[in-house]
LUMDREN-194522 format. One record per residue (C-alpha): x, y, z; residue number from 1. Coordinates in pm, 1 decimal, m for minus. Layout:
N
{{X; Y; Z}; NUM}
...
// end
This chain:
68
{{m14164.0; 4082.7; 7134.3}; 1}
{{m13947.8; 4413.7; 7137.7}; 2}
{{m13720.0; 4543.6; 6914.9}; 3}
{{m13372.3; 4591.7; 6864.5}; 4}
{{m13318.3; 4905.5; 6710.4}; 5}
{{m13003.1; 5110.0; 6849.1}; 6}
{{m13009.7; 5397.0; 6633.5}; 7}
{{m13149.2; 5549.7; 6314.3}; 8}
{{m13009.8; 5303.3; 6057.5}; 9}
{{m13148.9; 5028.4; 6236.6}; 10}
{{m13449.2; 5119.9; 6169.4}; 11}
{{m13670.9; 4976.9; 5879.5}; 12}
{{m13650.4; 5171.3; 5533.2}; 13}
{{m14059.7; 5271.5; 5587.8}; 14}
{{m13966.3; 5396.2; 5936.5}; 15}
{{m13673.5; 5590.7; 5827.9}; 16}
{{m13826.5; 5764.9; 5553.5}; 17}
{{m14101.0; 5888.5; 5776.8}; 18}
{{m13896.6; 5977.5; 5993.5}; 19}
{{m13638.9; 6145.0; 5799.5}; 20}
{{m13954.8; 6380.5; 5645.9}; 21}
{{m14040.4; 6510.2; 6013.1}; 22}
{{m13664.4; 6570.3; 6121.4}; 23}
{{m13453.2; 6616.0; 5841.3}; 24}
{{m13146.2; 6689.4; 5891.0}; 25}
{{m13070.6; 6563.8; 6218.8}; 26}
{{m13287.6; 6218.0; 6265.6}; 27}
{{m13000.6; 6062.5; 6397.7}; 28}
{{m13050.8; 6261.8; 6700.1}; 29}
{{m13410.4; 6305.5; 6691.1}; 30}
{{m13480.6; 5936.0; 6746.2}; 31}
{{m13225.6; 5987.0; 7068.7}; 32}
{{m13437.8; 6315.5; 7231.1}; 33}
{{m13746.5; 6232.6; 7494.1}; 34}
{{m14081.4; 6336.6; 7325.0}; 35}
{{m14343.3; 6384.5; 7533.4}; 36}
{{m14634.0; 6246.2; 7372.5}; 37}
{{m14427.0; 5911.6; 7414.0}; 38}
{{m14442.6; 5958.8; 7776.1}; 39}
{{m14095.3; 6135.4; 7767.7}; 40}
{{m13953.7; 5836.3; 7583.6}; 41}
{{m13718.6; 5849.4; 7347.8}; 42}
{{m13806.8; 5730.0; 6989.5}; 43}
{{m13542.0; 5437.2; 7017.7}; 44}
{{m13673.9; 5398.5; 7359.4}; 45}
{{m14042.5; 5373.2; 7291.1}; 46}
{{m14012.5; 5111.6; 6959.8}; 47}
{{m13780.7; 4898.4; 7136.4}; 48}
{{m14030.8; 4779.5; 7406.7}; 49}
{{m14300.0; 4555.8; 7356.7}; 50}
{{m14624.8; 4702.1; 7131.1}; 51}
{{m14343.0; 5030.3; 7068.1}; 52}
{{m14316.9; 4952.2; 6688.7}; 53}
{{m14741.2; 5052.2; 6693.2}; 54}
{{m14728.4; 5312.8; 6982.7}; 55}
{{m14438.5; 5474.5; 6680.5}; 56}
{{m14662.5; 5463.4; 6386.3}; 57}
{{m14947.2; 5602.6; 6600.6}; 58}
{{m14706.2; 5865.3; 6693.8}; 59}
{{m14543.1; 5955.3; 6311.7}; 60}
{{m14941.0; 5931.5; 6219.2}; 61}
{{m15049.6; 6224.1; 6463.7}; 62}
{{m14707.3; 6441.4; 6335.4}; 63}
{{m14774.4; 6357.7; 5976.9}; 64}
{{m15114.3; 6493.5; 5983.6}; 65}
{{m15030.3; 6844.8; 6204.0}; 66}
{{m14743.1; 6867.0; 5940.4}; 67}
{{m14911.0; 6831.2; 5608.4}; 68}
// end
């Protein structure tokens, strides 16, 4: 079933806080921009439709491990 997330704050606290470590200070537009390992999808875009909140972790996953 998808999601309903419209924006940052929506999202859940885990999501946030992984998100918030990749694009601190500006997540709120970050989840807004297309990315193109998510097919040019948005962040909002790609969690909202069915199987997105996985596709998202898979995602923050790949970026977590180039990052650290």
């Amino acid at each position: 079933m998808p999601n309903n997330y419209n924006c940052f704050d929506d999202l859940p606290q885990g999501l946030k806080e992984r998100v918030r470590a990749i694009a601190e200070p500006d997540e709120q537009e970050w989840v807004n921009k297309s990315i193109p390992a998510l097919k040019g999808k948005s962040f909002l875009e790609t969690i909202n439709d069915e199987d997105g909140y996985s596709k998202v972790c898979i995602y923050l996953s790949k970026v977590e491990g180039y990052l650290s």
